[in-house]
N, C-alpha and C positions, 0 to 999 in steps of 0.2 A: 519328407520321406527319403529315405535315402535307396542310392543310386543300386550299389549292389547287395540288392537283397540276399541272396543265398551265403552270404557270409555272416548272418544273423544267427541264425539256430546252430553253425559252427562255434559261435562263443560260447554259447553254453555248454556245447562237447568240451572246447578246451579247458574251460572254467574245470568242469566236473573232472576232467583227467588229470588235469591242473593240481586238484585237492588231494586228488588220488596220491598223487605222486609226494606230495607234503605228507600226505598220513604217514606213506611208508617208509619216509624219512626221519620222520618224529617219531615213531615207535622204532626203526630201528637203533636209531641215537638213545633212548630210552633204557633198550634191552642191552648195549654196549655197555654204555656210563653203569647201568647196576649190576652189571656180570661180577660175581666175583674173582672168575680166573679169567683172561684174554679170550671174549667172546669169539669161534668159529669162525665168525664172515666178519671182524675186524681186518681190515688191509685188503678183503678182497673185491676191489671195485669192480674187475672184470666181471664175478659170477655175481654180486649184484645190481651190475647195470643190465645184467642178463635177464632176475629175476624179475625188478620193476619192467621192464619192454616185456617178457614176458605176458605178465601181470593185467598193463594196458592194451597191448593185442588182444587177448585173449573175451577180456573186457569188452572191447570193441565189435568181434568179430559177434559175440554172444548175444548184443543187444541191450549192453548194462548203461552203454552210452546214448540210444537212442532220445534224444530230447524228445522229440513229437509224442514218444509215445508213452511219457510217465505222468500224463494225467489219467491215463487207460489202465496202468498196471498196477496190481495191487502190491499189499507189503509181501502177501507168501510168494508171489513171484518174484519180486526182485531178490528177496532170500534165496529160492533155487536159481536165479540167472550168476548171483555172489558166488554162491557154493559150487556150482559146475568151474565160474572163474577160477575158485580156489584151486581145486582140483585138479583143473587143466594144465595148471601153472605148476603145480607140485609135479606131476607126472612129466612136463616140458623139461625141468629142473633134473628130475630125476634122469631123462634120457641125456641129456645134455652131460650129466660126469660122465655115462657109459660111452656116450659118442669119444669125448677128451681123454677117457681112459683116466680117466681121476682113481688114485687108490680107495680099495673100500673103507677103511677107517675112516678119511677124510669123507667120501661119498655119504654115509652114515648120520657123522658128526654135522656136516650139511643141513643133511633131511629135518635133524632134531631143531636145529634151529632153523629152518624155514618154514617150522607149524608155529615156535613162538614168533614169528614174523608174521607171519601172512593171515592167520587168525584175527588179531588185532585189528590190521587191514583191512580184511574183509567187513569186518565188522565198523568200523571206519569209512567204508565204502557206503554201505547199507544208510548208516545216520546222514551221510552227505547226499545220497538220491532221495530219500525221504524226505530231506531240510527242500532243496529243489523242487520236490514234485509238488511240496504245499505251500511253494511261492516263502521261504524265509530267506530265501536267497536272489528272487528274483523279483523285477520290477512288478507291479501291480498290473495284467492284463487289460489293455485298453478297449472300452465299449467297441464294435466296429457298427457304424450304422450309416443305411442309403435312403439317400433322399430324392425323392422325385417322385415323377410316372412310376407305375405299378407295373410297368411294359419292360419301361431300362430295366427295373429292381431288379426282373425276373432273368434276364440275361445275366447278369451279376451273380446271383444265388445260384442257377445252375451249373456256373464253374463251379462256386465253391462246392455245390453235392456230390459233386465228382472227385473232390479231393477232403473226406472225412473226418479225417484226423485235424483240419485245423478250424480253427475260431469260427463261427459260422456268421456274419453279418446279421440284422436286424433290417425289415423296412420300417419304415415309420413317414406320417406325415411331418410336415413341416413345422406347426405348432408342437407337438408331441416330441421332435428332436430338439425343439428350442429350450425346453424343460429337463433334459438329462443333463446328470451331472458328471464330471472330466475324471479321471483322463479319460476324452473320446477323441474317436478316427471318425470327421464326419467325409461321407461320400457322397457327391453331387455331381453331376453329368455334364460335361462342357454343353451339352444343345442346351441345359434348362438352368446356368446358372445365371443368367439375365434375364429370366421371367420375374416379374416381382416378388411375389411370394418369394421365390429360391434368394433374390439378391438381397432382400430385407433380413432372411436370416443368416447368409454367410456375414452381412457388415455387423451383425451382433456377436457370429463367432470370430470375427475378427480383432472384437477387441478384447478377448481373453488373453491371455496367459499361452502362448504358443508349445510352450512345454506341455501344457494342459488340455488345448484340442488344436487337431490336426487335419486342417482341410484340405480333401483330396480327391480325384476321381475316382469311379468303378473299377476302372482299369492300371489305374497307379497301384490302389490297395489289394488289385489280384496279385499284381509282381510283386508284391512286397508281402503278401502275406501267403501265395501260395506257388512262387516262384516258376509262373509260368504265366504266358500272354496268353490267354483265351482268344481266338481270332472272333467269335460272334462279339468281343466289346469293341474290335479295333474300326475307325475310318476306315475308307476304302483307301484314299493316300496316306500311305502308314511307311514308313522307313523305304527311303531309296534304295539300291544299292549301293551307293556314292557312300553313306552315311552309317554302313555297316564297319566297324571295327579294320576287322578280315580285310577290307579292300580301299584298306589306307594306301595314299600312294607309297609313302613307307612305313613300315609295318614289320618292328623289327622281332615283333609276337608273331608273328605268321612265317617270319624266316625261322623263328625257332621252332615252330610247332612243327616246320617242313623238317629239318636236322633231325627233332626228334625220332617224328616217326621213320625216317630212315633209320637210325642207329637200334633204337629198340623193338624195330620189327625184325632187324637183322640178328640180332641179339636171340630174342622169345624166338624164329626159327630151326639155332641154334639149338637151345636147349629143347622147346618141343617135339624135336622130330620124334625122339622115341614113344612120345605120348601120340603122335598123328600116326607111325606108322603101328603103333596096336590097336589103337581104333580102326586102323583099316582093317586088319586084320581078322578084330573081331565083326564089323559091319560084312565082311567077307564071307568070312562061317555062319551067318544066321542066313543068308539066302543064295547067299553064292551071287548075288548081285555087285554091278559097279560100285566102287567104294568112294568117287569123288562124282558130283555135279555139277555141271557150268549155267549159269542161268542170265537171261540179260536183266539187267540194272540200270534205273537211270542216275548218272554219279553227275557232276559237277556240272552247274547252268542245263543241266537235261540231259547232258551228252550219256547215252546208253556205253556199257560196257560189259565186260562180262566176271562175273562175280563165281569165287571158288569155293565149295565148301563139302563137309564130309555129308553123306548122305547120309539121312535122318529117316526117311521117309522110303515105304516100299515102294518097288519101279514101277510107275505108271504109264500110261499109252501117251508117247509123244502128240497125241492127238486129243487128250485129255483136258475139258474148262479148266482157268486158274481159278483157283475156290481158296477163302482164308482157312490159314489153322487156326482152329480150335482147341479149347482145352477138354486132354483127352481124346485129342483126336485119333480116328482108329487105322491112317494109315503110317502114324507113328512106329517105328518099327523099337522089341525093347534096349537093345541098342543105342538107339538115335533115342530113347524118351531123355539117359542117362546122360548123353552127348549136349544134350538142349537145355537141360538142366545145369550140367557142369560150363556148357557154352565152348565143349572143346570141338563142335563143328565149325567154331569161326577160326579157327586157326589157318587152317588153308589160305584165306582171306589177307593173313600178314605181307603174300605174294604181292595182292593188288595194294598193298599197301606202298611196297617197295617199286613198282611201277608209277606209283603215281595216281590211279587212277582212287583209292580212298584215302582215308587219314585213318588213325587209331584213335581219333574223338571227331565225331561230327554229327548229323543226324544220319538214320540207316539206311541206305538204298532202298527203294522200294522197285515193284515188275513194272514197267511202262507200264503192261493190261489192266493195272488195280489201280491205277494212277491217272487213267481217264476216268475212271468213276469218280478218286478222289477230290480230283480238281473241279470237277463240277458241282462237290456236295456242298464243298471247304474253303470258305475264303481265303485267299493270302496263301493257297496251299505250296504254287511255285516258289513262293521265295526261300524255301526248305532247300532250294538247290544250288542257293547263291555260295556256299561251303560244299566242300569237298564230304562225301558222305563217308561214314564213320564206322570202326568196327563197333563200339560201343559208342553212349550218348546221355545226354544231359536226359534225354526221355527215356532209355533203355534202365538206366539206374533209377529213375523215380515214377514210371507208372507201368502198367503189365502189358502181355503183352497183346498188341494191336489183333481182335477178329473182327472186327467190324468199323463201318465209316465213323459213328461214334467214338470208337478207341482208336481211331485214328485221328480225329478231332480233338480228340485227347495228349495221344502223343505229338501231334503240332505245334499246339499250344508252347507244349517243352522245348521242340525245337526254336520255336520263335524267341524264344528267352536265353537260350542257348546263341541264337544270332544276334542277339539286340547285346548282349553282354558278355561276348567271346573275350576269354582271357587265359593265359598259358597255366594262371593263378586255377581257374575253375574248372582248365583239362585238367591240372590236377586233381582235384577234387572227386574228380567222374573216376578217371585214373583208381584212385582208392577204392572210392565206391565200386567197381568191377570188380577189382581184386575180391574186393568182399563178397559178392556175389558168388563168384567161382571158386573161393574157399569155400563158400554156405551151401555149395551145391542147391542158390535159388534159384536159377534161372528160369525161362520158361518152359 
């Protein structure tokens, strides 16, 4: 099993962008070689390194690269996810001369040949998610199946029900898995793989063809296949601190991560203000209430702090229970629904950034108040605080968001795999993933 999973289902994005960008290359080379007069976009590599980036942004943002979810989607959808791409990219193009101040003739002559371009493309796009979605392109999906007590299984299968989209594991007895045929991912429990029965049949899958079955735990093949530690699979002695990435004695990943978020919180300050100070403005006019909130936090090893952000929410009695949000919740103001959605109340937050007290990736602060509850329900929950908490996170980008100890146990989970595999490589990654978020205006 290999180590960092979450760059798995990125191959497949690159692969598929990969093609993308060869289609658009071979039909434009195509449409060149057969022009009879000196095709338009001959010489002009600026406006079509423009059109391709374009093209796969647009793509991206859309959902035409989602891997997870093209065994869900049909052919007429991915048609309308193509054609909105086409679209988006013709009209991007379009804005793009009037911004440059490109002349109309040339602007025009453009347009014409960017339909015999991207047509093609599109269409080209389409035969390559379809070749993908029905596996001609990709490895044969391997059985996943657990073996044991019917007690372990069921700790195992309930991560996976909470994360649907992917492969769904098999129980089976011991006889019964001895009988299936490879590629399979067999899963057996460290407590039970030296009971007889269980050792009789690992030394029989041991002498297969190791390409062909893959013997692993419950908990190996949750991080590997749903990129996140479930804490109900882990020991109680489960990662040190000593043994976390983050708190190498030197650690020249964590000096960057520091740099970074200095430079680009100061940076996004910068440009944000005018987006922070008309959000104040408008949270201003709908009630004539305070337009910023300070709330305590626990940030780094527990140490409380106090956390910034634009108000979302109408004014409540300082003397009021902490209660989770909910979706749809009604003291949502419509304002703050928009704010929560776009994610531009965390802005303020870039402050605690630049003090020190968060990072721009790590897991979220949570209220000490909800945090006594949580530690009691939650195995493993303190060590969420062994990093510096985060404006966004490895669980803010891949599950919703937290109203209850469940979805909190959920988002854990993420953070625990976000601690166990911190890398400047997979802030990046969140990094994008956000972006995409606050362009898709998905937030919560």
């Amino acid at each position: 099993m290999k180590s960092l999973a979450w760059r798995d289902p990125r191959q497949n994005l690159f692969l598929c962008a990969g093609l993308d960008v060869l289609g658009m290359v071979l039909v434009l080379a195509l449409l060149v070689s057969g022009w009879s007069e000196p095709h338009p976009l001959k010489g002009q590599i600026a406006w079509m390194a423009s059109t391709i980036t374009a093209y796969l942004l647009f793509g991206w943002l859309l959902g035409t690269y989602t891997v997870l979810g093209w065994p869900r989607l049909s052919s007429w959808t991915l048609i309308q996810r193509i054609g909105l791409c086409f679209i988006t990219t013709l009209i991007f193009v379009a804005i793009l001369g009037w911004v440059i101040n490109a002349p109309d003739d040339i602007r025009i002559l453009h347009r014409r040949s960017q339909f015999s371009w991207l047509i093609p493309t599109a269409i080209w796009s389409l035969l390559v998610r379809v070749s993908l979605r029905r596996g001609a392109l990709q490895a044969e999906e391997s059985k996943l199946v657990l073996v044991g007590s019917q007690a372990e299984a069921q700790k195992a299968l309930q991560a996976w029900r909470k994360t649907p989209r992917r492969v769904m594991p098999r129980w089976m007895p011991a006889r019964e898995a001895a009988m299936q045929s490879s590629p399979l991912v067999l899963a057996v429990s460290p407590s039970e793989r030296y009971e007889p029965e269980y050792r009789e049949l690992l030394e029989e899958f041991e002498l297969r063809d190791p390409r062909e079955c893959n013997i692993s735990t419950p908990l190996a093949l949750a991080e590997r296949q749903l990129e996140r530690i479930p804490p109900a699979l882990l020991p109680e002695p489960w990662l040190s601190y000593s043994e976390i990435p983050w708190n190498a004695l030197f650690s020249p990943q964590r000096q960057l991560k520091r740099v970074a978020d200095v430079v680009l919180a100061l940076v996004l300050l910068a440009f944000t203000s005018p987006l922070v100070l008309l959000a104040a403005v408008l949270i201003w006019l709908e009630d004539r209430g305070p337009v910023f909130y300070v709330q305590d936090r626990s940030g780094w090893l527990g140490q409380p702090f106090k956390v910034l952000k634009l108000r979302t929410m109408k004014v409540a009695s300082p003397h009021a229970p902490v209660t989770w949000t909910v979706p749809g919740d009604q003291r949502i103001t419509r304002v703050g629904r928009f704010l929560r959605r776009s994610r531009l109340d965390e802005l303020p937050q870039l402050v605690n950034v630049v003090r020190g007290d968060m990072s721009l990736i790590g897991p979220r602060p949570e209220r000490p108040e909800l945090e006594l509850q949580l530690e009691a329900s939650i195995p493993h929950y303190r060590k969420r605080h062994w990093m510096r908490p985060g404006l966004s996170g490895w669980a803010q980008v891949c599950a919703p968001y937290a109203a209850s100890v469940e979805d909190s146990e959920l988002k854990l989970s993420y953070d625990l795999y976000y601690l166990k595999y911190f890398s400047n490589w997979l802030d990046l990654l969140i990094l994008f993933r956000t972006i995409k978020t606050v362009l898709k205006v998905a937030g919560r």
